[in-house]
N, C-alpha and C positions, 0 to 999 in steps of 0.2 A: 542479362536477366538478373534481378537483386535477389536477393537471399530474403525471403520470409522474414527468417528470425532476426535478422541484425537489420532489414530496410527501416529508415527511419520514419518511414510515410504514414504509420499504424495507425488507429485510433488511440480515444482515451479513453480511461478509465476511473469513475469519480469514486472516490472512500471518503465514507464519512467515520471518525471514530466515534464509538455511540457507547463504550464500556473504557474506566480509568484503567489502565496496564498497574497502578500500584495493587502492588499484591500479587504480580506475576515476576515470573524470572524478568532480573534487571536486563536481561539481552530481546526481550520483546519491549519495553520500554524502549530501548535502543531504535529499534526496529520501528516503530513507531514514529519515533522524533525522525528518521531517516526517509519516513514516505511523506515527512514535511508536518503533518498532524500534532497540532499546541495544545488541543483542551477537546473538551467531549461535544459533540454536535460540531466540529469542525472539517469542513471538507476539503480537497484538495481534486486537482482533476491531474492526473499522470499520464505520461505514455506506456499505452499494452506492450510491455517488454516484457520477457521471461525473468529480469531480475526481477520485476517491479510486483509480477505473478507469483514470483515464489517469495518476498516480502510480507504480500497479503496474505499468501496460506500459512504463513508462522506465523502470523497473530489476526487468522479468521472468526477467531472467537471475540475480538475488540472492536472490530469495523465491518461496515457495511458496504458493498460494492452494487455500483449501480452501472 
């Protein structure tokens, strides 16, 4: 039986960033260039991990999750 949280089978999950991080703590910049996102209106599609979950809720105020 796989484990939920670690099976690698999950969906995905697409963010778009749609707000610029300048002007925010330089560690959600970070956090941003880290879910792959270059510029504003740029999406990316990821895998539903719980890191990847708890990335977008530190800077849920920058991107959009579809």
């Amino acid at each position: 039986m796989a484990n939920q949280r670690t099976d690698s089978k999950g969906g995905t999950v697409a963010v778009t960033l749609v707000k610029s991080p300048v002007g925010f703590d330089r560690k959600q910049a970070t956090v941003v260039r880290g879910l792959g996102l270059r510029r504003i209106r740029h999406t990316v599609e990821l895998k539903d991990t719980p890191a990847t979950r708890g990335m977008i809720h530190k800077v849920k105020h920058l991107v959009e999750v579809k």
